[in-house]
C-alpha positions in Angstrom: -2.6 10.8 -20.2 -1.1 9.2 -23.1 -2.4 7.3 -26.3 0.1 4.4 -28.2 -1.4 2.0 -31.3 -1.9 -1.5 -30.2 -3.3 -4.2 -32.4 -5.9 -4.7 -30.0 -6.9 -0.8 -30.4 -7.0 2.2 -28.3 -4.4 1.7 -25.6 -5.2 5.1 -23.1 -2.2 5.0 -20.5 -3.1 6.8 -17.3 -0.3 8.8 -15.4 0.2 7.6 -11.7 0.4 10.3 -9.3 3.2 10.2 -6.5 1.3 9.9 -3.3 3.5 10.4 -0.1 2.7 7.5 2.6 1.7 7.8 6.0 3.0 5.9 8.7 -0.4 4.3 9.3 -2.9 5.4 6.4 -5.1 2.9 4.1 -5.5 4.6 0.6 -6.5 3.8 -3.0 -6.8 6.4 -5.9 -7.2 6.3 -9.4 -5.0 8.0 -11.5 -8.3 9.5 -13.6 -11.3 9.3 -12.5 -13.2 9.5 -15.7 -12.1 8.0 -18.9 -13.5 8.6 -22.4 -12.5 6.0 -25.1 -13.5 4.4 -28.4 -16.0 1.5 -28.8 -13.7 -1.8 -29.3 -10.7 -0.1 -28.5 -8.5 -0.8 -25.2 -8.2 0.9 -22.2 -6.2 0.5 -18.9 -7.1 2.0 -15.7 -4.3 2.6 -13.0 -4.7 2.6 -9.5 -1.6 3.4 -7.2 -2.7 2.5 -3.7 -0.5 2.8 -0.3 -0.7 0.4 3.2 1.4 0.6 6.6 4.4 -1.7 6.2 4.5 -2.7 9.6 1.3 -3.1 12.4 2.5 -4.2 15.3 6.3 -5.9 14.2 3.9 -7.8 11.5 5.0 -7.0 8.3 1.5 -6.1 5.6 1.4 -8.6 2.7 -1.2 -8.2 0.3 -2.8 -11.3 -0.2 -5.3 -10.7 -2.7 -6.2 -7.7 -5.7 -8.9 -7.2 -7.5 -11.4 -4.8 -9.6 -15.3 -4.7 -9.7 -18.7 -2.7 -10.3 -20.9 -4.3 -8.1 -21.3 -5.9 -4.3 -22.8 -8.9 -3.5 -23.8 -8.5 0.0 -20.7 -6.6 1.9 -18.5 -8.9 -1.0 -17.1 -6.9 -4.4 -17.7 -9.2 -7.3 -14.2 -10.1 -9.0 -14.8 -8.6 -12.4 -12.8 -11.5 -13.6 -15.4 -13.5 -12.4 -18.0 -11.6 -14.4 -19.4 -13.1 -17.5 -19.6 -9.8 -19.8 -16.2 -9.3 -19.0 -14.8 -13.3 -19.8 -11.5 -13.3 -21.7 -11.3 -9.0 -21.7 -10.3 -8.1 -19.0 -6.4 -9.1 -17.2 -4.8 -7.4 -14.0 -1.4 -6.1 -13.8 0.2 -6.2 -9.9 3.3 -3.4 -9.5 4.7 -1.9 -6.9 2.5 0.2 -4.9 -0.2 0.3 -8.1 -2.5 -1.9 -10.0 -3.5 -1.7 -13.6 -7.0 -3.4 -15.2 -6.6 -3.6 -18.5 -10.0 -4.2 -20.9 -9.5 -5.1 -24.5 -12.8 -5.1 -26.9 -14.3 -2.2 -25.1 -18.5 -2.4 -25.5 -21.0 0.9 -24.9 -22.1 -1.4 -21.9 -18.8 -0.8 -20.0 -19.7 2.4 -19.2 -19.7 1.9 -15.4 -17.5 2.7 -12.9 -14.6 0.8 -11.6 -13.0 0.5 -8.1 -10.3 -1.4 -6.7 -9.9 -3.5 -3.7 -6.9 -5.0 -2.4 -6.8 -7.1 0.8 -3.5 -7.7 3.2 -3.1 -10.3 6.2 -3.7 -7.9 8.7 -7.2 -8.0 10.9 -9.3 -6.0 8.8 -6.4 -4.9 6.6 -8.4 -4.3 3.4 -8.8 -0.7 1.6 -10.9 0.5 -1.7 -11.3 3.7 -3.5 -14.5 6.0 -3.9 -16.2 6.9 -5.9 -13.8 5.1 -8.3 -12.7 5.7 -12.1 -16.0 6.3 -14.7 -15.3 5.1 -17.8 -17.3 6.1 -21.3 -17.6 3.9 -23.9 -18.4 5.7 -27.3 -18.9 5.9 -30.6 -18.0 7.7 -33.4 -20.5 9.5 -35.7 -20.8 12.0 -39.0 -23.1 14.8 -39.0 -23.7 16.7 -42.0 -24.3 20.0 -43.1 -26.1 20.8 -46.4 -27.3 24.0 -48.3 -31.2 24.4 -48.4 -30.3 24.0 -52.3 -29.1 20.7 -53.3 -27.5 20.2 -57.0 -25.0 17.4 -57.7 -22.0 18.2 -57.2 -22.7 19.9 -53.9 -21.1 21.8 -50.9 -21.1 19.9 -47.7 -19.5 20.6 -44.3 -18.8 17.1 -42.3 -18.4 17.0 -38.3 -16.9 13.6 -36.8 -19.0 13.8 -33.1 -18.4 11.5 -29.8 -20.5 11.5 -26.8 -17.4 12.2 -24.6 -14.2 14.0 -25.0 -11.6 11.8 -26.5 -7.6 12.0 -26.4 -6.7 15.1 -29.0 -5.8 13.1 -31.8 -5.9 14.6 -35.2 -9.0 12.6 -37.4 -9.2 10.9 -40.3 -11.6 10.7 -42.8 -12.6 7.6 -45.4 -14.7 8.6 -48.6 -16.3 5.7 -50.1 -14.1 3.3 -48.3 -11.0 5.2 -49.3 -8.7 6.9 -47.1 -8.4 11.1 -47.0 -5.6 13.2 -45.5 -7.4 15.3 -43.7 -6.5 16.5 -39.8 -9.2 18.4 -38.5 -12.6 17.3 -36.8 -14.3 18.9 -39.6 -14.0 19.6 -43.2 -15.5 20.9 -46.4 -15.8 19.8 -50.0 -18.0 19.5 -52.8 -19.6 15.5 -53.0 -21.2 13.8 -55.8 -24.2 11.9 -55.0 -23.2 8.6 -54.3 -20.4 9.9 -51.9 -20.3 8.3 -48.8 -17.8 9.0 -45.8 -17.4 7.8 -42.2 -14.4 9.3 -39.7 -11.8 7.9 -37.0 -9.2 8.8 -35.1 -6.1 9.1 -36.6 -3.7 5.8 -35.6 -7.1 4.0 -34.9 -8.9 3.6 -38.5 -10.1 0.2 -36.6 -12.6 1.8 -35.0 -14.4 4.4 -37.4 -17.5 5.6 -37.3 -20.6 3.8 -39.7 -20.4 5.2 -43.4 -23.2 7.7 -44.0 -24.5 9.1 -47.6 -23.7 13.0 -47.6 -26.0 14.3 -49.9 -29.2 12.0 -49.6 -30.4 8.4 -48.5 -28.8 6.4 -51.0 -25.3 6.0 -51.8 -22.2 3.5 -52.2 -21.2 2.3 -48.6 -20.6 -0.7 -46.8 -22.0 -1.2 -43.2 -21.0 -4.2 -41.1 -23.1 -5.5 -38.5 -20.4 -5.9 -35.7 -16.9 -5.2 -35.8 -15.7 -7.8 -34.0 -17.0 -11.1 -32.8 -15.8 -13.7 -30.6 -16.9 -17.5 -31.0 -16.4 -20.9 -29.6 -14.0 -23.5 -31.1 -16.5 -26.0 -33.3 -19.4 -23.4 -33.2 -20.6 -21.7 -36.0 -20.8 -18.0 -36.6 -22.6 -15.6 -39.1 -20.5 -12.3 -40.4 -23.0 -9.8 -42.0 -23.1 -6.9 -43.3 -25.3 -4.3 -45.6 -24.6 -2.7 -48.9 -25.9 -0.4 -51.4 -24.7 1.3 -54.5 -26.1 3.9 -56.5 -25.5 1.6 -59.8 -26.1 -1.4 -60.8 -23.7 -4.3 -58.8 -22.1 -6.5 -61.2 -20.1 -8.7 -58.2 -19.6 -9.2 -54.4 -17.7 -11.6 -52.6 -16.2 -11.9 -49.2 -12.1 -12.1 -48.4 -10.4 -13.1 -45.2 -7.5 -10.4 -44.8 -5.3 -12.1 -42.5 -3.1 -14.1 -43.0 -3.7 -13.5 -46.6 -6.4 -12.5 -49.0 -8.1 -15.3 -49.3 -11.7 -14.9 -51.4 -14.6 -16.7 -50.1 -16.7 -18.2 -53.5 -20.4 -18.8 -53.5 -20.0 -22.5 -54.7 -18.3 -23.9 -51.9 -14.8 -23.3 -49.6 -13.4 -25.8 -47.5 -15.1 -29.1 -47.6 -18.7 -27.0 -47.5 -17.5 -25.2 -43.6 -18.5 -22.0 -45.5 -20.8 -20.2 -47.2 -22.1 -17.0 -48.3 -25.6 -16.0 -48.2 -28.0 -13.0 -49.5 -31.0 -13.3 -47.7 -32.3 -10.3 -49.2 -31.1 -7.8 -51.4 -28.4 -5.8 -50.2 -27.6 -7.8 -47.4 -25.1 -10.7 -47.4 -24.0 -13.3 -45.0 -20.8 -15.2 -44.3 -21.8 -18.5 -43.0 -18.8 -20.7 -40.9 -19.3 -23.7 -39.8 -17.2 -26.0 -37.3 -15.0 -23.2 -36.3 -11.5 -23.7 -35.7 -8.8 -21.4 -34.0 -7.3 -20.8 -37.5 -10.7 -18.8 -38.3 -9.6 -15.8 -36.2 -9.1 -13.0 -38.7 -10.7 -9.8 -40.2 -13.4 -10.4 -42.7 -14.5 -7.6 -45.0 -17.2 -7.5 -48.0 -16.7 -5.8 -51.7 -19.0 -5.1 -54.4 -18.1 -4.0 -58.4 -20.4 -2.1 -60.5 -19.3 -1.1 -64.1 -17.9 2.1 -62.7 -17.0 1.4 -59.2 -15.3 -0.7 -56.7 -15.7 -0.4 -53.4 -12.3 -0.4 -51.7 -11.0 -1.8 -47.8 -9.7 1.4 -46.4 -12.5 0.6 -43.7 -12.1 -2.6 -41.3 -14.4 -4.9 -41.6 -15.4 -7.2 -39.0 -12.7 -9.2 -36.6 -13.6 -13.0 -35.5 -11.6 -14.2 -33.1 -12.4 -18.1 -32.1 -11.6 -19.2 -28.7 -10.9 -22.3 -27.3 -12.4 -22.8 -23.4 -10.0 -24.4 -20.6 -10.8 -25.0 -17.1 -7.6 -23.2 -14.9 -7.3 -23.8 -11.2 -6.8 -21.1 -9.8 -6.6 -21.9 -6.0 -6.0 -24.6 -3.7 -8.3 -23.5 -1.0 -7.5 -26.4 1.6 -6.3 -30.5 1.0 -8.0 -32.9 3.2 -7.4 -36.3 3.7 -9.7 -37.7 0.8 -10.7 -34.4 -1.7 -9.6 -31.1 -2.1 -11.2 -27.6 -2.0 -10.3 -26.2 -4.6 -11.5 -22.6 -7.0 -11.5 -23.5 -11.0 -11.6 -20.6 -13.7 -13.5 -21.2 -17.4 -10.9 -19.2 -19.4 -11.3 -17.7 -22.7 -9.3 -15.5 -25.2 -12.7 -13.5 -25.5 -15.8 -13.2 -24.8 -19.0 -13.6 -27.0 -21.4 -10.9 -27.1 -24.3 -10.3 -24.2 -24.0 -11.3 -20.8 -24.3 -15.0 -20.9 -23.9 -17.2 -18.2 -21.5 -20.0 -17.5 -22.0 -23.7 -16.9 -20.4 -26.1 -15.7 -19.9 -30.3 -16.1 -18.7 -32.5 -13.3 -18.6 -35.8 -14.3 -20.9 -35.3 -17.2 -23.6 -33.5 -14.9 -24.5 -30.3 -15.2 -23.9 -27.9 -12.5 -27.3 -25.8 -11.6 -25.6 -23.2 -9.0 -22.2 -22.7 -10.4 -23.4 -20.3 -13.2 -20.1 -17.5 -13.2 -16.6 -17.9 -14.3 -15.0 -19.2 -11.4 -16.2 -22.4 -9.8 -15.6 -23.8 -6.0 -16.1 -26.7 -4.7 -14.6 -30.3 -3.5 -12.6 -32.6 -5.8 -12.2 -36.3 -5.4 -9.5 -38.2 -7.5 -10.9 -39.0 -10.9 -13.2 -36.2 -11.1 -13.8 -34.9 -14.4 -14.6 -30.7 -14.9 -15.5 -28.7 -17.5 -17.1 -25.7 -18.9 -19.0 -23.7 -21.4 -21.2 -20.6 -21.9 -25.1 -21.0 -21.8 -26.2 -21.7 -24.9 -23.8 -23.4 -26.4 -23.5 -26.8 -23.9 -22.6 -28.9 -27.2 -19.2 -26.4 -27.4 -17.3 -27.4 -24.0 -14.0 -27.1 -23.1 -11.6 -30.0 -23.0 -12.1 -32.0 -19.1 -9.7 -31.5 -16.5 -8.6 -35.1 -15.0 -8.2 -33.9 -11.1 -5.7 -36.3 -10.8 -3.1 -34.7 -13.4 -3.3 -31.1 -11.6 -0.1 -30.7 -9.2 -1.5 -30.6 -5.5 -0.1 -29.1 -2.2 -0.9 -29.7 1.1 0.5 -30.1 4.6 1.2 -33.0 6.7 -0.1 -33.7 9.5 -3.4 -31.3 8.6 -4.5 -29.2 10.8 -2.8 -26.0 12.5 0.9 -25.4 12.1 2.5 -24.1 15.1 6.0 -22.8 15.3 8.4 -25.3 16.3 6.5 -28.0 14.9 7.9 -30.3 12.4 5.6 -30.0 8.8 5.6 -31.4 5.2 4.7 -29.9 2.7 3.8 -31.9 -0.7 4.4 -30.8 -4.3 3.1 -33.3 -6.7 1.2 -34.6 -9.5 -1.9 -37.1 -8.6 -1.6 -40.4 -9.9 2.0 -40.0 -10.9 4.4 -39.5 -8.3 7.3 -39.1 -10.9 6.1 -36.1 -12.6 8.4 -33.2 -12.4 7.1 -30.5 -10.1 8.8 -27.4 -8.4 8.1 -25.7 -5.3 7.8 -22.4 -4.7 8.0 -19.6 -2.0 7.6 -16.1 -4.1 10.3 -16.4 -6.4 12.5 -18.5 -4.5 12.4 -22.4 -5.8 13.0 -24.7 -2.7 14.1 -28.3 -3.1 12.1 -31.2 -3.2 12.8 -34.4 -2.1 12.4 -38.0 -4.1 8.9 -38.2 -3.1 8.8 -34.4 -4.2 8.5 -33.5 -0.2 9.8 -30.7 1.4 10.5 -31.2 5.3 9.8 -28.3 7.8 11.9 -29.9 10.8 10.7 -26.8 13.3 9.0 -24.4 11.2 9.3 -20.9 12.4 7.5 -17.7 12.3 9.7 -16.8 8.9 8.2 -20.1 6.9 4.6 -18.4 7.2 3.9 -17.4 3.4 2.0 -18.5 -0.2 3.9 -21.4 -1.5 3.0 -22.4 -5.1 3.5 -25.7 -6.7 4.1 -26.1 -10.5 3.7 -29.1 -12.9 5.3 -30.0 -16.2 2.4 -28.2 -18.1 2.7 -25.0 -15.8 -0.7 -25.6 -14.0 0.0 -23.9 -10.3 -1.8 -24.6 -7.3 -1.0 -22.8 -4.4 -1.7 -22.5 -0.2 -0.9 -19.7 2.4 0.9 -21.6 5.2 0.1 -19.8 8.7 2.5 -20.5 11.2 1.2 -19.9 14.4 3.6 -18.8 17.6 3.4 -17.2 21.1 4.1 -13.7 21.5 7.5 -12.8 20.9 8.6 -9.8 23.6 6.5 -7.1 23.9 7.8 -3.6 24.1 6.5 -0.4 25.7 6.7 3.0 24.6 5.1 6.2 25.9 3.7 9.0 24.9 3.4 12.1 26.9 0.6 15.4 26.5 2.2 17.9 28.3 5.6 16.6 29.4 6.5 14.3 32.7 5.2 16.7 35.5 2.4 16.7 37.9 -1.0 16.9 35.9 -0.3 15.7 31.7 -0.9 12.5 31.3 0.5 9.8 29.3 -0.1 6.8 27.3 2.0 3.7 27.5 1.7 1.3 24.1 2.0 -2.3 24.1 3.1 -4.1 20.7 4.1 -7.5 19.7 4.7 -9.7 16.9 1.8 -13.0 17.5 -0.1 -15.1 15.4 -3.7 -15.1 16.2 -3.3 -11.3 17.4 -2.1 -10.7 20.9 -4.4 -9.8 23.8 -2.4 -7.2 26.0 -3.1 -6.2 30.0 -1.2 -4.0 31.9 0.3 -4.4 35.1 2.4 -2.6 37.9 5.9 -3.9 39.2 3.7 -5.5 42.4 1.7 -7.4 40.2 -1.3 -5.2 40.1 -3.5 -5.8 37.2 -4.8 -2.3 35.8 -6.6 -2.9 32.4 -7.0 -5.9 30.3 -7.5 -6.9 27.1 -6.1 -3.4 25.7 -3.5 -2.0 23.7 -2.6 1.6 25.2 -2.9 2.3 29.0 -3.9 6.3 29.3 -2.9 8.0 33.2 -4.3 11.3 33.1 -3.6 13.6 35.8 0.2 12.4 36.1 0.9 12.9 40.2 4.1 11.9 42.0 2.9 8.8 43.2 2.2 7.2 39.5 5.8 7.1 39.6 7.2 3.4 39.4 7.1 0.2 37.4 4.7 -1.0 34.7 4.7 -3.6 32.1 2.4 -5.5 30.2 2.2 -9.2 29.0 0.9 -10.2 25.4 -1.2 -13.5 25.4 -2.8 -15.6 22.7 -4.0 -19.3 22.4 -0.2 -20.1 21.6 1.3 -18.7 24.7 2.3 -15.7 26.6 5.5 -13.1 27.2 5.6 -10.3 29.5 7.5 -6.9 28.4 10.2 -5.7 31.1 9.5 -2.9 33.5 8.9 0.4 32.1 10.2 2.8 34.7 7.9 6.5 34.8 9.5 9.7 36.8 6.8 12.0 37.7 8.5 14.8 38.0 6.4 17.8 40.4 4.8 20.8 38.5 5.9 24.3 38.4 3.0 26.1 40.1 2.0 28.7 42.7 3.2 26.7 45.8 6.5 25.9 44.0 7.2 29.4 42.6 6.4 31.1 46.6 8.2 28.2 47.9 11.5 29.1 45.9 10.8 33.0 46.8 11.0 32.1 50.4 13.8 30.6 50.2 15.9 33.1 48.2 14.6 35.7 50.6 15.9 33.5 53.7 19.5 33.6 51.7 19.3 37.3 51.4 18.3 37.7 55.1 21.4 35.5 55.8 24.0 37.3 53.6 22.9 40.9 55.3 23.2 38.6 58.9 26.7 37.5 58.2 27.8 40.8 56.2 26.6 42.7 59.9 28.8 40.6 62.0 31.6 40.5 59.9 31.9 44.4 59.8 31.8 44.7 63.7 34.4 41.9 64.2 36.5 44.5 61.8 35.7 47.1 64.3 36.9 45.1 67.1 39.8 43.8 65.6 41.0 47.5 64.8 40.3 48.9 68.6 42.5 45.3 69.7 45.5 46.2 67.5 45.6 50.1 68.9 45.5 48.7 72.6 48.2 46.0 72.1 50.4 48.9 70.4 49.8 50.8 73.4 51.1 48.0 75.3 53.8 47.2 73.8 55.0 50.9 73.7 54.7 50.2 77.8 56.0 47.0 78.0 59.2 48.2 76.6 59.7 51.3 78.5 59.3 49.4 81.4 62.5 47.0 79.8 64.3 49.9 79.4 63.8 50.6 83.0 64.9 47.6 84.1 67.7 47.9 82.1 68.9 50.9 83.9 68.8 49.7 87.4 70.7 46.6 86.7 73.9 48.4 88.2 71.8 50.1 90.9 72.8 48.6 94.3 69.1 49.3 95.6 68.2 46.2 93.0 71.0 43.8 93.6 69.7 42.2 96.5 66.9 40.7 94.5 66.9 37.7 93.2 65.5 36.9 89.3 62.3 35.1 90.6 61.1 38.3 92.8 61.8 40.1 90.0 60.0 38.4 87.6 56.6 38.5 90.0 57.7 42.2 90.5 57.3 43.0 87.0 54.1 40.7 86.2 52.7 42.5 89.2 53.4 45.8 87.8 52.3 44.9 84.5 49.1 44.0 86.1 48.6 46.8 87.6 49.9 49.6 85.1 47.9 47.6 82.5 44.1 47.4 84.2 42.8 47.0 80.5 44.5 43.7 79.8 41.2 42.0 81.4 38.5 44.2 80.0 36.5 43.0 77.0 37.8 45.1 74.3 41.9 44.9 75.2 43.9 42.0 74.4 44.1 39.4 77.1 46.2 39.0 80.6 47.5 36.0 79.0 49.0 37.8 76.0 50.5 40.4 78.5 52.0 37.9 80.4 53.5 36.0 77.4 54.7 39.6 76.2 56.5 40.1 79.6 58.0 36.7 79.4 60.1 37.3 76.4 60.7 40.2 78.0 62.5 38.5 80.8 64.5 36.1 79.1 65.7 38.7 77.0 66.5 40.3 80.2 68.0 37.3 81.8 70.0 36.0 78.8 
């Protein structure tokens, strides 16, 4: 917390804390939620408050802010609409945070204040509780005297609040002089007619009341009020009480801003003021017929042959205000009047909670008794307002028909696509210069001070403000209404895609009213209507397919493309024995194979040893033919009787060549062969 000097008076700055958003989370704090501060000073309370950007491709505007004490019903009352609070209270709108400011701060503002703010989403509002406390005090002296009084005498002062207040060093004022002095508390000899009062250092404006330190009597100054607020042409009564421990020679009153200025008995100003001394020790500055140029600190002094009271103390602060009606809202333009909200505005507000009153047409108003005022407005109409009380002290009429208006044509619903106009002017005179706005952005106006929507889209929907000449504004929320743009799906799984999570399929898309959302398979099946999410639990192999679902409102219709879900199966007993069968029936395999493979080795080696063997044979028996080619016994045969010759004794010297484990006849036979045309060649 910090503490800066404002003309106005205590200024207490709250720090905002950094808050970290959530996708989806409503808050509102308050950066302290109790407050101590000064009678008449100023405080600000600061609220930093966070919202989902985006629900459901809509993107959150907040649409209205505002700060209260009390419910009417299930509605918060707009403090600005509160009559104790008229012309002291003004809002501040930042990013992300919103400040209420209160000037003139009164022991009956000791209440605790929440904020509200409200957005264009279905129920998109959000407050804070409980909310920021705040303390109105005041400043006193307490005293502390021996059981022995003499004159001079010791005394030991205490300057004492109700609540804690920022650590500011204090300041103390002896007989309407200033002291240096720093501490809470001090000690001093006094004189009998001593009197002291205390403030905070930096903000003398708002001391405590003057008190006598060593008795009943002293010299001191006491004023009634410190600050009062009054209506142009009213008139107002400044008062305060004096004593003095001698005998008063003088008094008068002087007006300390602009300029002394000293207030005479006789007369001041044509007769608007006097002073009066109803009895003694009391006097009264009497102004008639107020004006605006009034507003200033008054303070009172008195001489006595060896004393003058001096000014270090404020005296008491009139500030004159001037009412004016303010429209505030355009609520919605028909054909022949306009609903509109009007504000009685005041630079401050008097004293007590008084009610407000308002004129139409020179008739009083008997239910219209706060600030703001609602109701239909025909060209002509003449409004005003006061406070109760003080009907003869008005504020100046409002001619309806020289406040800019804005409305829509044709009336009725806008619809996207549709071709709108939307009409900045001033009643009554067409040529009046007017500008249109959307946020900050001025848009241009045609001669007739028009601007032509020729298919107004989903974009256009937004507060559009119209300005006069004089700065009045009106303003109106355009809401464009359109059919649900595409829909999209997404999913959310609790346990992954197998066989027994489930999952939850979402549905979202941008419409205006609010889309309606039913879900559907690829066939066409409906499976729930008229709901957001679409929950499967016990995910199975046959939820596996299509889905989509289709957005409707009264503006139309659009169906999302087909979400495709794999239900993939679960990793249980079955499964897990399943896959152990089968890695067994490889094994089994693999030894199967490995079996036969080392037997047909065992084979092959016992073929290669018999086909040696007969080869060995085979060519002995060449080498025997050999030998009786020059033998006359063979001479006589012929190469064919031969050839069987040999294939028969082949045959029968090699009985093996048919059994199951020597090589073949065949292969014999083809041996022999070559054999023979080696022979023949």
């Amino acid at each position: 917390m910090c503490v800066k000097e404002a003309e106005t008076g205590l200024v207490i700055c709250l720090l905002i804390f950094s808050v970290v958003q959530s996708l989806n989370e409503w808050r509102v704090t308050y950066s302290l939620n109790y407050i101590c501060a000064l009678k008449g000073s100023t405080v600000e309370i600061r609220s930093p408050y966070i919202y989902p950007s985006i629900i459901n491709e809509t993107v959150t505007v907040v649409e209205k802010a505002l700060w209260f004490t009390r419910m009417k019903g299930n509605e918060p009352v707009d403090l600005q609409t509160e009559a104790a609070f008229a012309g002291r209270v003004m809002y501040h709108s930042a990013e992300n945070h919103h400040t209420l400011t209160i000037k003139d701060l009164r022991e009956s503002d000791s209440v605790e204040f929440r904020f509200m703010f409200m957005t264009n989403q279905p129920g998109g509002r959000a407050t804070g509780s409980p909310g920021a406390t705040l303390k109105v005090t005041a400043l006193r002296v307490e005293v502390a005297i021996p059981y022995t009084i003499t004159y001079p005498s010791w005394a030991k002062l205490k300057c004492q609040s109700s609540c804690r207040l920022p650590a500011n060093p204090f300041v103390w004022i002896k007989n309407g002089q200033k002291m240096s002095e720093d501490q809470s508390e001090f000690s001093q000899y006094f004189k009998k007619a001593d009197s002291v009062s205390c403030a905070v250092k930096g903000y003398e404006k708002f001391p405590s009341p003057s008190v006598c330190v060593l008795g009943p009597s002293c010299n001191r100054v006491t004023y009634k009020e410190r600050s009062l607020c009054a209506l142009n042409g009213q008139t107002v009564d400044i008062s305060c009480t004096y004593s003095s421990k001698d005998l008063i020679v003088s008094s008068s009153w002087f007006k300390s801003n602009p300029s002394l200025q000293e207030f005479k008995r006789d007369s001041w100003d044509a007769g608007r003021v006097e002073v009066l001394e109803p009895e003694r020790g009391r006097s009264i500055l009497k102004i008639n017929e107020l004006k605006e140029s009034d507003s200033a600190e008054y303070h009172f002094k008195f001489k006595t042959n060896w004393f003058e009271w001096r000014n270090s103390l404020p005296g008491t602060t009139l500030t004159v205000t001037a009412l004016q009606v303010e429209v505030t809202r355009i609520i919605k333009v028909h054909q022949f009047h306009t609903e509109a909200e009007l504000r009685c505005q005041s630079s401050c507000s008097p004293a007590g909670r008084l009610s407000y009153v308002w004129f139409k047409n020179g008739k009083k108003n008997l239910t219209q008794q706060t600030s703001t005022y609602t109701d239909n407005f025909y060209p002509r109409d003449l409004v005003s307002c006061t406070f109760e009380g003080h009907e003869d002290y008005r504020s100046p009429s409002i001619y309806p028909s020289k406040l800019p208006t804005l409305f829509l044509s044709p009336s009725g619903e806008v619809v996207e696509g549709s071709s709108f106009n939307l009409t900045c002017r001033v009643d009554g005179d067409p040529a009046a210069t007017t500008t249109l706005y959307k946020g900050n952005h001025a848009l241009l106006l045609g001669p007739a001070r028009i601007y032509y929507f020729t298919s107004i889209s989903s974009e256009d929907r937004g507060l559009y403000h119209c300005e006069s000449e004089d700065q009045y504004t009106v303003s109106v929320f355009v809401d464009v209404q359109y059919a649900p743009k595409l829909p999209s799906v997404s999913e959310s799984f609790s346990g992954g895609t197998v066989e027994g999570s489930s999952v939850t399929l979402t549905c979202s898309s941008d419409a205006n009213p609010a889309a309606n959302y039913s879900w559907y398979t690829e066939d066409e099946e409906l499976l729930k209507a008229h709901e957001e999410n679409f929950t499967i639990t016990n995910l199975r192999p046959e939820h596996s397919g299509g889905y989509y679902c289709e957005a409707q409102n009264s503006r139309g219709r659009h169906k999302s493309t087909v979400h495709r879900l794999a239900v993939t199966g679960s990793w249980k007993l079955p499964v897990i024995l399943s896959i152990s069968a089968v890695c067994l029936g490889f094994v089994l395999l693999f030894l199967i194979l490995w079996l036969r493979r080392e037997r047909a080795s065992e084979q092959e080696s016992e073929r290669s040893k018999a086909t040696g063997q007969q080869e060995e044979e085979l060519h002995y028996a060449s080498i025997q033919f050999v030998r009786t080619e020059a033998d006359p016994v063979y001479s006589n045969f012929n190469m064919t009787q031969l050839q069987r010759h040999e294939e028969e004794n082949v045959v029968y010297a090699n009985p093996r060549c048919s059994s199951a484990t020597g090589p073949s006849c065949e292969d014999v036979s083809a041996l022999y062969g070559n054999v023979n045309k080696t022979f023949t060649e």
